[in-house]
Every structure is written in C-alpha cells, then in structure tokens.
N, C-alpha and C positions, 0 to 999 in steps of 0.2 A: 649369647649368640653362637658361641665358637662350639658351645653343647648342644643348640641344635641342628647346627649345622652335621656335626659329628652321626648323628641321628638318623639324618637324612640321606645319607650317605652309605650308612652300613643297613636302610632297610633297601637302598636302591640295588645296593651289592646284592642280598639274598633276592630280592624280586628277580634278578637275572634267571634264577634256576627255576626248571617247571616244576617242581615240586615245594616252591612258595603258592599259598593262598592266591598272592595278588601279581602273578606271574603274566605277562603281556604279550612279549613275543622275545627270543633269541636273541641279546646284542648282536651277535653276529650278523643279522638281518635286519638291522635298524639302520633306514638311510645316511644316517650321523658318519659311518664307518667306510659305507658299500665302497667298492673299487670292484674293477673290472675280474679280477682272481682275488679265490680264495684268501691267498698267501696276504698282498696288500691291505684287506680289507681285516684280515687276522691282526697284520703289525700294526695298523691303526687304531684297533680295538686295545692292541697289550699296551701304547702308549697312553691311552684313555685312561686305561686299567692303575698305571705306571702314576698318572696323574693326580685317582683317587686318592693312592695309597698313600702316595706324597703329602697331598693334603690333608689325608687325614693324619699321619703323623705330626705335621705343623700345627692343628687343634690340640692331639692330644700335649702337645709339649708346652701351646699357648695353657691351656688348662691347668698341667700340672705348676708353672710359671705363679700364675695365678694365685694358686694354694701355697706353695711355697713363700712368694711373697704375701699373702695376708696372714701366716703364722711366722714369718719368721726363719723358716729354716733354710735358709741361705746355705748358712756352713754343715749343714744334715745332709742335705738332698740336692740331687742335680736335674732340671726337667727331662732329660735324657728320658727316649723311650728308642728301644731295640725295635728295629725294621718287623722281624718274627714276630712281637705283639700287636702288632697292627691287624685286628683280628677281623679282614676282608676275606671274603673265600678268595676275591680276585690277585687279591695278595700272596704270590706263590711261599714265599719264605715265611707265613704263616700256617699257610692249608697244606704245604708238606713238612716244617719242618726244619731244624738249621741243621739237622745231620746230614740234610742232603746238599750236594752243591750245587751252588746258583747256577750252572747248567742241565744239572738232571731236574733243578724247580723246571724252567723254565720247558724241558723240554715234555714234564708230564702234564704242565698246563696248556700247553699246544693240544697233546694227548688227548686231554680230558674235555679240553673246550672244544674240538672235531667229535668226541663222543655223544658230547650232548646237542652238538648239529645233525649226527646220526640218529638219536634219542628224538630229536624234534620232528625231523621229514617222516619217521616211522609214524607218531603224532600225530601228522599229515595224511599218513597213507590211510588210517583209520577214520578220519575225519573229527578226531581229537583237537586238534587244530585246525585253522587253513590260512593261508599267508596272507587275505586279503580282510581276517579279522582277528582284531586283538584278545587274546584269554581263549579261555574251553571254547568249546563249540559244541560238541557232542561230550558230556558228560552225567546225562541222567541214564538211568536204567530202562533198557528198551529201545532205547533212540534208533533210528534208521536213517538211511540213506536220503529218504524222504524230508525228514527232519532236515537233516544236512544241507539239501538243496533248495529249501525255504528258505534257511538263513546266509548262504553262499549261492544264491543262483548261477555265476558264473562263474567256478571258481580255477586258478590257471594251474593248478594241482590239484586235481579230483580225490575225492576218497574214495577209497577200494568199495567195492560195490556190494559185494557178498562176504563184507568182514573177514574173510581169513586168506590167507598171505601165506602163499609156502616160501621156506627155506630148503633150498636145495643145492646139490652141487653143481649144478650147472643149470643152460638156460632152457628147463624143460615148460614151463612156463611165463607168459608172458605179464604175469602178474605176479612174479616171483619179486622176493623184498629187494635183491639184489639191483633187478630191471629198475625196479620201480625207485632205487633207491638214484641210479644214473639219473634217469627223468628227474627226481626231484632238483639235482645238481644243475643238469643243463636250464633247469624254469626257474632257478633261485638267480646262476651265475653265467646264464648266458652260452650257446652253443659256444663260441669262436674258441672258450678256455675252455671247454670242457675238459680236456687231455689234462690239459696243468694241474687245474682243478684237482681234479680226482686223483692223479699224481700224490699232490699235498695232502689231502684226506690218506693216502693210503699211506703216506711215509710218515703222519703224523699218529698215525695207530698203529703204525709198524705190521703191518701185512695188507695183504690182498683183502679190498671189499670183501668179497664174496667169502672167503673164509676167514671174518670179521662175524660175519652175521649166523654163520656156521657152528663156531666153536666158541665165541664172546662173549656175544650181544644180550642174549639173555641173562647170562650170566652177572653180567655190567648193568641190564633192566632192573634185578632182582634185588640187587643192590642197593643202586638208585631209590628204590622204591623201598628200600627199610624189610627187605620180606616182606613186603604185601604185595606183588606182580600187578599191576593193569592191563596189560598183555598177558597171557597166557600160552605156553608153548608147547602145542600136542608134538611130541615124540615118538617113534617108532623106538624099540629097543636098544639098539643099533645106531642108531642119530639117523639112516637111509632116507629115511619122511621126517620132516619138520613143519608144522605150520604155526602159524602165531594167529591170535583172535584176539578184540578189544573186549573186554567183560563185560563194559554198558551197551557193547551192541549187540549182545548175545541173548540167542532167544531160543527156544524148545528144538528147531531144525538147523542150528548150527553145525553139530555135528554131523549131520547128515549130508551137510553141505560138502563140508572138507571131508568126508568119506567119497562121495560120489564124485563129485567136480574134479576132486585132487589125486587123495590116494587110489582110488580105482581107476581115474585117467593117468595118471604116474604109471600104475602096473600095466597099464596097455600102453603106454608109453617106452617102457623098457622089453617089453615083448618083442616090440617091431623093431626096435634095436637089435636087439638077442637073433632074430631073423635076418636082419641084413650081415650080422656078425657071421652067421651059421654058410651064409651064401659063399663069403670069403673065405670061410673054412673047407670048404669043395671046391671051390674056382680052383680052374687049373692054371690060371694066370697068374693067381695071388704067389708070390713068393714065400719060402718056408717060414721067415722072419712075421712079413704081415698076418699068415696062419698062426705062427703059435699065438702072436699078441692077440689077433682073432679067438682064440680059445682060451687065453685067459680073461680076457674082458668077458666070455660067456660064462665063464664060472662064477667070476664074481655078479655078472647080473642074475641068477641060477640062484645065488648066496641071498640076493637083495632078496628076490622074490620068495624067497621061503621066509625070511624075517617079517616082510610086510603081509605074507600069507595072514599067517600066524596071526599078527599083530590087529589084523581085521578081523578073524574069525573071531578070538578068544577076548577080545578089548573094546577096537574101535564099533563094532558091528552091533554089539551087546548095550553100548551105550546111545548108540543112533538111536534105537527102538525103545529105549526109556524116556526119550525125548524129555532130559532133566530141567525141570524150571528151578532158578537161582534166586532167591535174594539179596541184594545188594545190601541190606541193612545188615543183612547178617555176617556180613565181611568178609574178607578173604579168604581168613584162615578157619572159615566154616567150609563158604563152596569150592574151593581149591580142591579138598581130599575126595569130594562127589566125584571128579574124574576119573581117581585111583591112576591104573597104568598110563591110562592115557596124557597126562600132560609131564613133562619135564620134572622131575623129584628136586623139589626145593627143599632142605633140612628144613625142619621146624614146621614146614605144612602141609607133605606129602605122606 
C-alpha cells in the first residue's frame, strides 16, 4: 500500500510541470490553493508541497522499516532517509541540492514556480493553453485561431490572434508579451491586487517584468524545453526587435506577418518618435538639458534603424518571400536552422 501510494504521489509531483505527457493545468491555478494574491495562494501551494514531501518521507522510511524488519537487520541499518533524497521536484532540498541553504532552496523555488506561471500565461497567449481547459489545446501542426475558438468559444484569456508576440522595450505595442503578460495577471488574480501581484512575480524573479522577457525568458524556454524551443524567437542582431511565434501555429505567411504588422510598424513607429525628438531639438523653449538628451535618444534611434534596416533587407525580407513550409515530424533541430539569422542562436541547433 505504502509503495503505491509512494507512486502516486511522485507521478502527481512531475504532472505539475508542462513538459509532463499528462500535464493539466498549473497548481498554482488550481482552486485547492487560490487566495486573493499571488503571495497567499503561493504559501498555501509550498505547504501542500511541504505536506507531500513529508509524506512521502514517512512511506519511504515505513518501507524501508518493513525490509529491515523481514531480514533482520535491526543492528545494520536504520530506516532513516535524508530529507535531500526525497526525490519530489516539489521538494527544494532535492531539486537543488544540500549545498545550498534552506533559504536560497526556498527562495529559487519561489523563482522557479513564478517562472513556470510566466511559462504557462505565454502558453495562453499562444492558445497552447487556455485557463478554462484542462491539458494542450492547440498542439497539432497547422492549428489556428479557428481551431482555438471551436474548442474555447469564450475564453476569458484570448489567444494572440496572428501568433506572433513582439518582445520589446517598451509599450510600442499593444499585443506586446509584456501587455499581455499584465492581462494575463489581472484575469487569473483579479484587478483589486494587481500591484501586489506583480510586485511578487517581479521580486520573485528578481527584476522587472518587461526585462524578464527581454533578456531571460527565452533563454529559461530553451531550457525548459531540453533544446528543442516551442516558441521560437526571431531576433534582430542587436536584440532592438524581438518577436516569439508557436511552431504548431506556424504556416508559410508567418513571417510575413511579423515583418509587416511588427517590424515595419516598429520602424514607423520609431521614426515619428525620431520626429517629435528632432522638434525638441529646435524648440527654442526646450532647455539645453532637454536638447542634448533630445539628441542623444536620436542617435540611438538612427543606431536602431540602421540595425533593423539591414536586418530586413539581408534576413527578415529574404525569408518572407520563400514562404518556408515546416514539418513537425521532422523536429526541431531540422526546422529551427531553415531560419538561419533570423531566429535567436540556440548552441546545438542554430
């Protein structure tokens, strides 16, 4: 009994993460936990967590009990089993380790369990997910928006419509990961916390949202996903454009999408900046302070626009007009390098 219970337990553990087979939804978003913020609904999850692990150590030392006493070895062996071998991902003093102390476990599994509530709403923005159905949603090759809305007719977190998702430095879009990522917050945990909320996501990954998603997120996807990406992140040289795209929703005018829609609305985007900059660099009003920073913000947009020139003419542009069909059979580390420049250089498939 007490083995399989033990069983039950350590497949419920790995079901947690979406990158189990038979992955459900987020504990984190299971009514069992919810509270009004983040924070609560976090502490009520780590004592759950705190409960497994308990238990499960109580199995394994009834077990080892067990064998001890039907061989005998009383005076050999002791059922003692170290907290560390309790081998739960949920179990910090296993998944990181006894070198580290029980406050840096505690505080990279905060870390890592906001990362994969980060991981999840991204999920969402794709239609990977949607919070009002358990498991994939959109996970065959092809799949559309259409699809999406057959199976979620109403759903209270929409999927991104035209599959790609810029990352940017600010809010030049309103379908940016960033925007979209706040939406997701405010429909999971409610407007009144929103501040709090997001507060605790940001101290729990130790920076700002938005250069979270900038400088990390892929990085941490990539990861996640063993080098194989399901997201894919076209890059400008420079990181100036970023967008992310789902590979199963990806189809021959993809890129043609995120050229037109994005990057050439980006660059007419920073133009009419560059212009209002250029004005305050002549206003006779402007003080000499406001002017110089006036002309240095024009530099650097002058800098962006020659990067992302480039980046169109000789990469993004070249690719549109090949309008490349994928296989999914053929896996990642086939269609990944068909981008070449254009997507984010992951070692081992770029």
């Amino acid at each position: 009994k007490s083995s399989k219970s033990a069983i039950v337990t350590s497949k419920k553990d790995w079901d947690a993460f979406e990158t189990s087979w038979d992955f459900k939804t987020l504990p984190l978003l299971s009514p069992n936990y919810r509270s009004a913020t983040l924070q609560n609904t976090y502490n009520s999850l780590r004592t759950h967590w705190q409960g497994m692990t308990d238990e499960m150590l109580r199995l394994e030392e009834e077990n080892n009990r067990i064998f001890i006493d039907a061989y005998g070895l009383e005076d050999e062996l002791t059922p003692d089993v170290p907290l560390n071998e309790i081998t739960l991902t949920c179990n910090p003093a296993y998944r990181y380790g006894k070198k580290v102390s029980k406050e840096v476990q505690e505080e990279r599994l905060r870390e890592d369990t906001i990362k994969e509530f980060i991981s999840y709403a991204v999920g969402c923005m794709f239609g990977r997910y949607a919070l009002e159905e358990p498991g994939l949603v959109l996970a065959n090759q092809g799949e559309t928006l259409e699809d999406y809305l057959q199976k979620i007719p109403n759903p209270s977190f929409s999927a991104d419509d035209d599959n790609v998702i810029p990352i940017l430095d600010g809010d030049w879009f309103d379908d940016d990961v960033t925007e979209r990522f706040r939406k997701f917050l405010r429909i999971t945990f409610g407007e009144d916390n929103f501040t709090e909320n997001l507060r605790f996501v940001e101290t729990a990954i130790g920076k700002d949202i938005r250069k979270y998603f900038l400088k990390d997120f892929y990085k941490d996807h990539v990861q996640r996903y063993k080098k194989r990406p399901i997201y894919w992140q076209f890059s400008s040289p420079r990181g100036s454009f970023n967008a992310l795209i789902y590979m199963h929703r990806y189809n021959r005018d993809t890129v043609s999408v995120m050229l037109d829609r994005y990057l050439r609305e980006f660059k007419v985007k920073l133009t009419s900046q560059k212009s209002s900059l250029e004005r305050i660099e002549i206003s006779a009003d402007a003080t000499q302070g406001e002017k110089s920073k006036a002309m240095n913000e024009i530099q650097k947009i002058n800098s962006t626009l020659e990067e992302l020139d480039t980046w169109e003419r000789d990469v993004v542009f070249p690719l549109a007009t090949q309008r490349i069909e994928i296989d999914l059979d053929d896996g990642v580390k086939t269609n990944y390098p068909t981008f070449g420049k254009a997507l984010s250089k992951v070692i081992g498939l770029s």
